[in-house]
N, C-alpha and C positions, 0 to 999 in steps of 0.2 A: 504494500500500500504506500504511496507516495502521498506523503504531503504538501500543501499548499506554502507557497511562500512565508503567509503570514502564519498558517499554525506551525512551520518550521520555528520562524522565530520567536514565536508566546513558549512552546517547549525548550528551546533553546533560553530564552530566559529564567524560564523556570526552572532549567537545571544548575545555570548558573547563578542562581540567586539562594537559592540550597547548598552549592558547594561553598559561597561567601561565608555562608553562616559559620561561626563557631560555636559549639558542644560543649555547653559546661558540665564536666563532673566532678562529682561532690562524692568524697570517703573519707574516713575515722578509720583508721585501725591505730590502735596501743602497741607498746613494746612490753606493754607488763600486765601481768594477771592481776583482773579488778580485786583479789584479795590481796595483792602485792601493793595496793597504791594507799596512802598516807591517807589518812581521815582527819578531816577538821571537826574539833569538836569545840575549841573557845580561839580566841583572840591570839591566843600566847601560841596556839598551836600555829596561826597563818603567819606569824610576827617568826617564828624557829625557820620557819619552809624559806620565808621569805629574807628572811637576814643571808639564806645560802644563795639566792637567786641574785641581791645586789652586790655587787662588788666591792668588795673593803676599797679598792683605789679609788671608786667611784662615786663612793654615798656620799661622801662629805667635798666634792668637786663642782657636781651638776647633777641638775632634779634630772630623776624620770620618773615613769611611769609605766605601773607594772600589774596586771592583774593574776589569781588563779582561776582555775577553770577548773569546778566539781560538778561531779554526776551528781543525781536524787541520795544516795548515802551520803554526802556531804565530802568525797575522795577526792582528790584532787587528781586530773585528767592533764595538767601540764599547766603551766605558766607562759605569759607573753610580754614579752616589754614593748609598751603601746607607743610610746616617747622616750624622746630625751632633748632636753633643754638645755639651758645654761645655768648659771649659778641661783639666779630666783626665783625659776620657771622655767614650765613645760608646758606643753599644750596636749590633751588628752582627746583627741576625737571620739565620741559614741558610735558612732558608725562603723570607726577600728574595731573599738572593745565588742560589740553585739557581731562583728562579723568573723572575729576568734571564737565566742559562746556559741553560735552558730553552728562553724566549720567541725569543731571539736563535741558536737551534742551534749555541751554544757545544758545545766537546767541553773546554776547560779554560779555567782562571781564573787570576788573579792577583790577589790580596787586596793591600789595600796601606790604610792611614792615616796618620796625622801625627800625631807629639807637638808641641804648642806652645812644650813645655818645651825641645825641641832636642836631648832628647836620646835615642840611636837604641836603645837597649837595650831588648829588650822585655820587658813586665811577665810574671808567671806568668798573669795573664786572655789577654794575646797568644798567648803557647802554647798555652794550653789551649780558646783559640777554633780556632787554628789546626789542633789535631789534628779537636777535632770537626766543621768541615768539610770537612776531607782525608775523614774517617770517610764523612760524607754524600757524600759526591763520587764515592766507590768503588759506592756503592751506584745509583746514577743514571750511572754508568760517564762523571764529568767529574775528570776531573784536576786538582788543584790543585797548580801548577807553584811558586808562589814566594808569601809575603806579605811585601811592604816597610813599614817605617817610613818613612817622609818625614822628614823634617826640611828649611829654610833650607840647612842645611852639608850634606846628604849623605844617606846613607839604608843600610842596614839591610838584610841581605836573609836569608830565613830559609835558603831554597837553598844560600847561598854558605856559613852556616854551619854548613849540613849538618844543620838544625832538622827541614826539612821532607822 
């Protein structure tokens, strides 16, 4: 059967307009057996995981920002450093952090950075990131369970002071 000029070219379009396309896919696999991964159970527990994830060279240099990522048992699935700024500030995109929760089938997070300055108080930009991701979180049905400050001496937790 021979085609007509112009359904040669509507099929010809439409093969090449399908091969333009790119294919996203999406997988999770672990390296470790879910009874092999670290369970969060308080503050002090995210603030241990997370003293190992920042850098002694780094913490007291320039901010970043760093979340984890737990399955529904509260395990930790891996960590991501979302930023990194200069000495008094970073910038934390929501879009980053929910598109790690995402990727990794997180069901909740734990936000957490470091002041260089040492010291654990959080600014009104901390609050007010932190509400607008809880906000986003609700919507994507992810939890955001706690965001710490880091520091050298200690850390900060929005949970404990009933912030979050």
């Amino acid at each position: 059967m021979k085609l007509k000029p112009a359904q040669q070219l509507a099929l010809y379009r439409q093969l090449t307009k399908s091969a333009s396309l790119s294919e996203v896919q999406m997988s999770y696999k672990t390296k470790v057996k879910p009874s092999e991964l670290e369970c969060i159970t308080s503050s002090r527990d995210s603030y241990d995981i997370l003293k190992e994830v920042y850098s002694d060279d780094q913490i007291e240099y320039v901010e970043q920002f760093t979340i984890l990522l737990l399955n529904r048992a509260n395990k930790v699935l891996g960590w991501v450093k979302v930023s990194q700024g200069g000495i008094t500030g970073t910038i934390a995109d929501p879009r980053i952090i929910f598109q790690a929760a995402l990727l990794s089938n997180a069901t909740s997070i734990i936000l957490s950075h470091n002041h260089p300055s040492g010291n654990k108080k959080p600014s009104a930009q901390d609050i007010d990131l932190t509400r607008k991701v809880k906000e986003g979180g609700k919507v994507l049905d992810i939890l955001i369970l706690d965001h710490l400050i880091i520091t050298t001496d200690g850390y900060y937790s929005f949970a404990d002071e009933g912030i979050i």
